[in-house]
SEKOL-994100 format. One line per field, with one value per residue: residue number from 0; residue in one letter; x, y, z of N, C-alpha, C, O in turn. Coordinates in nm, 3 decimals, always signed. Layout:
REM SEKOL-994100
resi	c(NUM,...)
resn	c(A,...)
n_u	c(X,...)
n_v	c(Y,...)
n_w	c(Z,...)
ca_u	c(X,...)
ca_v	c(Y,...)
ca_w	c(Z,...)
c_u	c(X,...)
c_v	c(Y,...)
c_w	c(Z,...)
o_u	c(X,...)
o_v	c(Y,...)
o_w	c(Z,...)
This chain:
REM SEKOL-994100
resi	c(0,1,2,3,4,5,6,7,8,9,10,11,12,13,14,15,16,17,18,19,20,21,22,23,24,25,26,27,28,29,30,31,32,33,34,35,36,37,38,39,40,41,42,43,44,45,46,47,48,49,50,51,52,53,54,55,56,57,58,59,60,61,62,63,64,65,66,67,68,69,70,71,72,73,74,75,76,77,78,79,80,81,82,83,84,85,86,87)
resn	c(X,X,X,X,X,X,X,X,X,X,X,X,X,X,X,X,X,X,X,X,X,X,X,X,X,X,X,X,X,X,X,X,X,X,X,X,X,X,X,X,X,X,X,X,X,X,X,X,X,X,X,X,X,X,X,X,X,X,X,X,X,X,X,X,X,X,X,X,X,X,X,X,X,X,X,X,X,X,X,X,X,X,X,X,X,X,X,X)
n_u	c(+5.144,+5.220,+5.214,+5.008,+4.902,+4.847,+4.745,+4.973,+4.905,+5.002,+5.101,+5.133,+5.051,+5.239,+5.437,+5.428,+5.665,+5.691,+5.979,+5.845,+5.658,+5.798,+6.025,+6.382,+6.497,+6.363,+6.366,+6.467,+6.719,+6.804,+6.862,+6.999,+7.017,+6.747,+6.759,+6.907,+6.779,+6.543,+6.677,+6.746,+6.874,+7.045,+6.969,+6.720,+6.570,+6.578,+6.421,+6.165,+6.107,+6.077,+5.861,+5.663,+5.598,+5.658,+5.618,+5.722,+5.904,+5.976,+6.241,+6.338,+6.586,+6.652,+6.560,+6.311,+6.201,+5.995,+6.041,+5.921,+5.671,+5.729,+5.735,+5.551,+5.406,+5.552,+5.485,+5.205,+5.214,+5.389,+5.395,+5.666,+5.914,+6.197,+6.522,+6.471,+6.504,+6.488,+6.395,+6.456)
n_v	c(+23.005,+22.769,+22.416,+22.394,+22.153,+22.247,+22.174,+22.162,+22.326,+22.179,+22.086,+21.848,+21.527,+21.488,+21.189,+20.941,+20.688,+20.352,+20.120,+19.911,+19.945,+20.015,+19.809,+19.824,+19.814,+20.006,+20.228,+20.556,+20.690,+20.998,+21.381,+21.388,+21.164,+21.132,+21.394,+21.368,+21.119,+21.261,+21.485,+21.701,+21.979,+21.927,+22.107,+22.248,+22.057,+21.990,+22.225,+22.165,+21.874,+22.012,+22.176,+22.017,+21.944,+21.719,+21.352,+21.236,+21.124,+21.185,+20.964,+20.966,+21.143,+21.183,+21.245,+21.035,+20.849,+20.668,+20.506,+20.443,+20.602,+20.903,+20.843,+20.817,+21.049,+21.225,+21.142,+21.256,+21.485,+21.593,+21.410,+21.268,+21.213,+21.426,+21.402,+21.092,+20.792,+20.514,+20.230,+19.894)
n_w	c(+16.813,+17.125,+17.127,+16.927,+16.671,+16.382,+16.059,+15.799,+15.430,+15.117,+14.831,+14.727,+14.982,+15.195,+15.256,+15.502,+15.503,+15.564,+15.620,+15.523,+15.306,+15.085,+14.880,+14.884,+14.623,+14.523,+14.694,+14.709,+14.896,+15.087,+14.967,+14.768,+14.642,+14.528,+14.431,+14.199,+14.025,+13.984,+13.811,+13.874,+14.040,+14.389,+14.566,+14.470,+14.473,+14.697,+14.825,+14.675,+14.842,+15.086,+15.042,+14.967,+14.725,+14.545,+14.575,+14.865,+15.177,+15.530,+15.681,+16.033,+16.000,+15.696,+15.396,+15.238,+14.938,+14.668,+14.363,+14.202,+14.297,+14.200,+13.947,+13.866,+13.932,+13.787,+13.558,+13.585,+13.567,+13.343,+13.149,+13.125,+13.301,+13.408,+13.279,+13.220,+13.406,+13.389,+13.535,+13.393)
ca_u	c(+5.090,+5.265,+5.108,+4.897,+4.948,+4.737,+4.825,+4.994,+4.852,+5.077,+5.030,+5.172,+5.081,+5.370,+5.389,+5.495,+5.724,+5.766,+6.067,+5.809,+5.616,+5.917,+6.123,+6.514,+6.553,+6.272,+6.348,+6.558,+6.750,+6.843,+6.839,+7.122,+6.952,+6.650,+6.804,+6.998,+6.665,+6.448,+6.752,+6.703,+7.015,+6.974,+6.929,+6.612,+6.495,+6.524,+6.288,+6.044,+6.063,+6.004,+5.724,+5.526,+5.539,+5.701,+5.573,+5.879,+5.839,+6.096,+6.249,+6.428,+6.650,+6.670,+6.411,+6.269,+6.100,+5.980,+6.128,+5.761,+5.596,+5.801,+5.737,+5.394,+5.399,+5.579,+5.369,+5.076,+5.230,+5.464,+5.425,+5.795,+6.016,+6.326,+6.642,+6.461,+6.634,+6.362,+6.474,+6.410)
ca_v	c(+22.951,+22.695,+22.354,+22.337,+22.071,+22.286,+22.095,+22.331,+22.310,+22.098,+22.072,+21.657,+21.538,+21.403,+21.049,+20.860,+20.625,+20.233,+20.052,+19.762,+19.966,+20.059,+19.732,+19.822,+19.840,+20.087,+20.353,+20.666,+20.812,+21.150,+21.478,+21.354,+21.016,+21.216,+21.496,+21.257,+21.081,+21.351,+21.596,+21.870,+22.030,+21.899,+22.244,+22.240,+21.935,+22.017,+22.322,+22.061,+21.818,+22.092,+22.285,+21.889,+21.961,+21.579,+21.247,+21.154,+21.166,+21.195,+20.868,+21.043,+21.279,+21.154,+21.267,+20.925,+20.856,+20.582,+20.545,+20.392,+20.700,+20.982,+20.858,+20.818,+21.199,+21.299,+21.118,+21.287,+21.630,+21.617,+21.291,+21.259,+21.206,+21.478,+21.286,+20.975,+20.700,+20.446,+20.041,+19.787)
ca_w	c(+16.935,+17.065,+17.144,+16.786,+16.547,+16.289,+15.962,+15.667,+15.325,+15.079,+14.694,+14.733,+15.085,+15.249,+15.257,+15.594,+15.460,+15.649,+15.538,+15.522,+15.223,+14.940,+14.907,+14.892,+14.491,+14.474,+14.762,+14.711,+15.050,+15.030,+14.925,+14.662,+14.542,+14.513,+14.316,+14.074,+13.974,+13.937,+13.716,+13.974,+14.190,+14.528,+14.657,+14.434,+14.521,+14.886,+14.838,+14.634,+14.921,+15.182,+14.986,+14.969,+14.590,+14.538,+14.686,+14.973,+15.308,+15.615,+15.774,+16.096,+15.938,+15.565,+15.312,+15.115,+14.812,+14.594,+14.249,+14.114,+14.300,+14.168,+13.822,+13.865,+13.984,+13.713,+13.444,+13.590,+13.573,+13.215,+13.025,+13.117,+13.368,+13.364,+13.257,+13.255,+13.413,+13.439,+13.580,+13.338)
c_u	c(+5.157,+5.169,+5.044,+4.996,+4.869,+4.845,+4.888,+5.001,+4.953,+5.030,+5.052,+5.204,+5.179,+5.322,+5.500,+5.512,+5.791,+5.850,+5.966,+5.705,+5.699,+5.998,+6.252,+6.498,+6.476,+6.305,+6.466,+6.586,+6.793,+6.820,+6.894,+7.053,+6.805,+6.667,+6.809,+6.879,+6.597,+6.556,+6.714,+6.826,+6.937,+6.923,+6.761,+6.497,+6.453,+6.355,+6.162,+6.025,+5.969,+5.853,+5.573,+5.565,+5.593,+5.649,+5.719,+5.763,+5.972,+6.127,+6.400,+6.474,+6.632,+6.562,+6.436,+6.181,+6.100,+6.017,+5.975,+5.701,+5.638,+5.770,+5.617,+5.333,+5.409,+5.534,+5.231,+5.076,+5.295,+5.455,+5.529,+5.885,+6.160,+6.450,+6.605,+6.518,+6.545,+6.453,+6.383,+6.399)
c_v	c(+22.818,+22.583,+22.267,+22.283,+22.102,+22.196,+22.235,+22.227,+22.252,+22.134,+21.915,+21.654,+21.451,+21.298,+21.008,+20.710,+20.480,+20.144,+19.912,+19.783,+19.991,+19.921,+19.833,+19.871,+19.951,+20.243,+20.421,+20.708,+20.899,+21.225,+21.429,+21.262,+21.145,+21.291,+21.436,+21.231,+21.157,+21.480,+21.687,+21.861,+21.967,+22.022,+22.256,+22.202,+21.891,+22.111,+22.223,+22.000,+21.913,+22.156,+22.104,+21.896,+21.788,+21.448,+21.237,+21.174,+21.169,+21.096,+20.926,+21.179,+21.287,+21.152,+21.097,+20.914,+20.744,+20.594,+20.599,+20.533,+20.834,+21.002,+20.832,+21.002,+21.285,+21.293,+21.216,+21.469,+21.662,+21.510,+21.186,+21.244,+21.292,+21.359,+21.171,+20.895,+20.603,+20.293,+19.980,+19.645)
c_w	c(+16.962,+17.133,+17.002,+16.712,+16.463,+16.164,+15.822,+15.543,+15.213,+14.949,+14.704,+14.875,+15.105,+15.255,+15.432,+15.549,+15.558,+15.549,+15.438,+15.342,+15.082,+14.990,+14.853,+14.734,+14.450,+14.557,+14.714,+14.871,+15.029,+14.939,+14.770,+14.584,+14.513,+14.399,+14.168,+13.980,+13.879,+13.855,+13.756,+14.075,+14.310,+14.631,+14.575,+14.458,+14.664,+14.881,+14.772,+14.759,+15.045,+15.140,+14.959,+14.809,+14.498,+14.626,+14.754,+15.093,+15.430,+15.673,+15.886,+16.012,+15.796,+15.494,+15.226,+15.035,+14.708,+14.446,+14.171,+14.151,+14.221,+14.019,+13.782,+13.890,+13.878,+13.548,+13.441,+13.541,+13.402,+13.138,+13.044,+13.235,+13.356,+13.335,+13.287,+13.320,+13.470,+13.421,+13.514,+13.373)
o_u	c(+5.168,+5.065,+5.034,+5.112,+4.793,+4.964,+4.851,+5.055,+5.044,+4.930,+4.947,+5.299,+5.200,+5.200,+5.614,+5.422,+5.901,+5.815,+5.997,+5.681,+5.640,+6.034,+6.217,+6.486,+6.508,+6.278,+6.563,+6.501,+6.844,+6.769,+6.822,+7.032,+6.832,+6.612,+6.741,+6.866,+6.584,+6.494,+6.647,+6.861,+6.816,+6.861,+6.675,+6.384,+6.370,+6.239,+6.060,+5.929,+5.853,+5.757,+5.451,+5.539,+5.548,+5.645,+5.820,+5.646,+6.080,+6.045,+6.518,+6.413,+6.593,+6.471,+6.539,+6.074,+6.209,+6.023,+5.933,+5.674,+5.536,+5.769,+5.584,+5.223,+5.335,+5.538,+5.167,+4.988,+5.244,+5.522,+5.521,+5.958,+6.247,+6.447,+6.672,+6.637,+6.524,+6.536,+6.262,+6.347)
o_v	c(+22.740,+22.620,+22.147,+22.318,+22.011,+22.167,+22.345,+22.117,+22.332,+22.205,+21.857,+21.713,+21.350,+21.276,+21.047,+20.626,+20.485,+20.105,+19.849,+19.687,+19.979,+19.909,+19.924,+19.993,+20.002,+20.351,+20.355,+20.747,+20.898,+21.186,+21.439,+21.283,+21.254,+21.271,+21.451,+21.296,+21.145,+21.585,+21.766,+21.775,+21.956,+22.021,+22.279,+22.251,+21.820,+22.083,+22.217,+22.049,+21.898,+22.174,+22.100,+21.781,+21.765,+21.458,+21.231,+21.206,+21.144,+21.084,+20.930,+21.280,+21.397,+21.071,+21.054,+20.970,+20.722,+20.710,+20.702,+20.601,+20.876,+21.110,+20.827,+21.047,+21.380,+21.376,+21.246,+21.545,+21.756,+21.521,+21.069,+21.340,+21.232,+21.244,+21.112,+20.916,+20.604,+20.257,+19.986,+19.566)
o_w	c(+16.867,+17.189,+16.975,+16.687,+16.431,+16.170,+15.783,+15.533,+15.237,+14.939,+14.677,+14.926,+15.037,+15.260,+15.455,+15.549,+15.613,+15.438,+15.337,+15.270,+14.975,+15.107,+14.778,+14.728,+14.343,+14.505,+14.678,+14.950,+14.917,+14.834,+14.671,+14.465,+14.463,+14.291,+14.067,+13.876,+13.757,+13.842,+13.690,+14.155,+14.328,+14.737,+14.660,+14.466,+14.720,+14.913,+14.840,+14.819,+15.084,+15.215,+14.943,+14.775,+14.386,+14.749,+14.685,+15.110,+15.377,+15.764,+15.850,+15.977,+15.756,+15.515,+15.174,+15.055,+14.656,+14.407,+14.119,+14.052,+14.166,+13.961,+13.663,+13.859,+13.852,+13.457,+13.341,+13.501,+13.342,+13.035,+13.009,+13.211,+13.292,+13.378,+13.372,+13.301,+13.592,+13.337,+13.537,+13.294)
């Protein structure tokens, strides 16, 4: 139908992402930075973003995502972080 903004069901709701909330050393842009991080193909990591199953969220075209959130996500889910790569 078109018109409806019915909402669709998520497992991690999207986050709407303002530059003014992730400073600079913390955000990920892209599919690619994204991937890298999290030790998932970017073709993977697309279907994660799309399916909600990751905190990001969309700024324009470019999926984003917090480093801190990501590893807060992935604490909650494995203990662990894939291929760690945590900023000291």
């Amino acid at each position: 139908m078109l018109g409806t903004d019915a909402p669709t069901q998520t497992c991690v709701e999207r986050t709407k992402i303002s530059s003014e909330e992730t400073p600079g050393d913390d955000a990920l842009y892209g599919v690619k930075e994204i991937a890298a991080f999290i030790g998932r193909s970017p073709r993977r990591t697309y279907h994660l973003l799309y399916e909600g199953r990751i905190p990001a969220g969309k700024e324009g075209v470019l999926w984003r995502a917090s480093k801190k959130a990501l590893r807060a996500h992935y604490d909650r889910l494995s203990g662990e972080l894939p291929n760690d790569r945590s900023v000291h």
